[in-house]
C-alpha positions as CSV (number, residue, x, y, z in Angstrom):
1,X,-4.4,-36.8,58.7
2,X,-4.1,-36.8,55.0
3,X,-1.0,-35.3,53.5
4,X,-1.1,-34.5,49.8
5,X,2.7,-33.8,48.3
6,X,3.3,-32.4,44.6
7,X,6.4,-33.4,43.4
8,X,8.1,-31.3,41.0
9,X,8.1,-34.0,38.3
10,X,4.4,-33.6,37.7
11,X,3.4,-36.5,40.1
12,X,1.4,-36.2,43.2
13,X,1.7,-38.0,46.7
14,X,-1.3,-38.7,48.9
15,X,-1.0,-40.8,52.3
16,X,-2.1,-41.1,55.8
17,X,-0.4,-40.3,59.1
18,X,-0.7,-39.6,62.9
19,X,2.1,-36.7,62.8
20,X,3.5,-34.5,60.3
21,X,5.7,-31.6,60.4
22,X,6.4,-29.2,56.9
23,X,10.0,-27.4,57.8
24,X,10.9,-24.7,56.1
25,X,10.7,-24.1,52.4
26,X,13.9,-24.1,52.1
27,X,14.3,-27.3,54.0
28,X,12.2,-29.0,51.4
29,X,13.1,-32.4,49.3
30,X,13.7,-31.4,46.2
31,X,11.2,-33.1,44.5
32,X,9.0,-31.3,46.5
33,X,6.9,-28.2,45.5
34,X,3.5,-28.2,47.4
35,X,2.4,-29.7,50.7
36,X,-1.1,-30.0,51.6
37,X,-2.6,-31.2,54.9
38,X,-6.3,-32.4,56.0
39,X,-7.9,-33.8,58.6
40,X,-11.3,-35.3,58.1
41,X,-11.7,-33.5,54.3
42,X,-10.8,-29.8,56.3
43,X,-7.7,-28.3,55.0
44,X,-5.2,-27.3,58.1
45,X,-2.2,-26.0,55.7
46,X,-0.5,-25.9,52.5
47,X,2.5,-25.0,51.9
48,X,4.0,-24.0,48.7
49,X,7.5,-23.1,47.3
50,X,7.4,-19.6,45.6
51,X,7.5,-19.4,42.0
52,X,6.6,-23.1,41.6
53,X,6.4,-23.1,37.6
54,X,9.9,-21.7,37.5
55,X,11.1,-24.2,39.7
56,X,9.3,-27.0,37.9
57,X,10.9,-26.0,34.6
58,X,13.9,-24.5,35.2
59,X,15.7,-25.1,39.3
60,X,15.0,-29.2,39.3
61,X,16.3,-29.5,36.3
62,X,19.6,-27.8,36.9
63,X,22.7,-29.6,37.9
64,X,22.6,-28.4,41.8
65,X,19.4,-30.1,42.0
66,X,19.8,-33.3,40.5
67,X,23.7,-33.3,42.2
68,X,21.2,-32.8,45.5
69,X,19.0,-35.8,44.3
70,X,21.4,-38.0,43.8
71,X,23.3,-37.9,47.0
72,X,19.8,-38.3,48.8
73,X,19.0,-41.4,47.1
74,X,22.9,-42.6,47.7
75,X,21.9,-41.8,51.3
76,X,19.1,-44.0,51.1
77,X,21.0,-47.0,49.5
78,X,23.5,-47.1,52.6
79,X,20.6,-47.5,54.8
């Protein structure tokens, strides 16, 4: 499987993997705004949040967000 992220700032993700599982929207990194799966070039499912240009420009760049961002990657750091 091929799993394409976009990432809210502007980049995009692409990698390969036996097993993937998209939670809920609202269970979603923050960084993330779009998921995309294939296997062997055929799309299986995307997964979007809703109004993704007003997130991009507006929600990740408020303070709950980047508050949210930085205690992941504290998380992280500990491990």
């Amino acid at each position: 499987m091929t799993v394409v992220l976009e990432l809210a700032n502007g980049n995009t993700e692409i990698f390969k993997t036996e097993n993937y599982i998209i939670g809920k929207v609202k269970d979603f990194h923050p960084m993330i705004c779009k998921i995309s799966i294939y296997d062997n070039g055929k799309k299986l499912k995307s997964v979007s949040r809703p109004f993704t240009f007003w997130y991009k420009h507006f929600t990740f760049k408020s303070e709950k967000v980047q508050t949210q961002l930085k205690e992941l990657e504290k998380e992280k750091e500990k491990q």
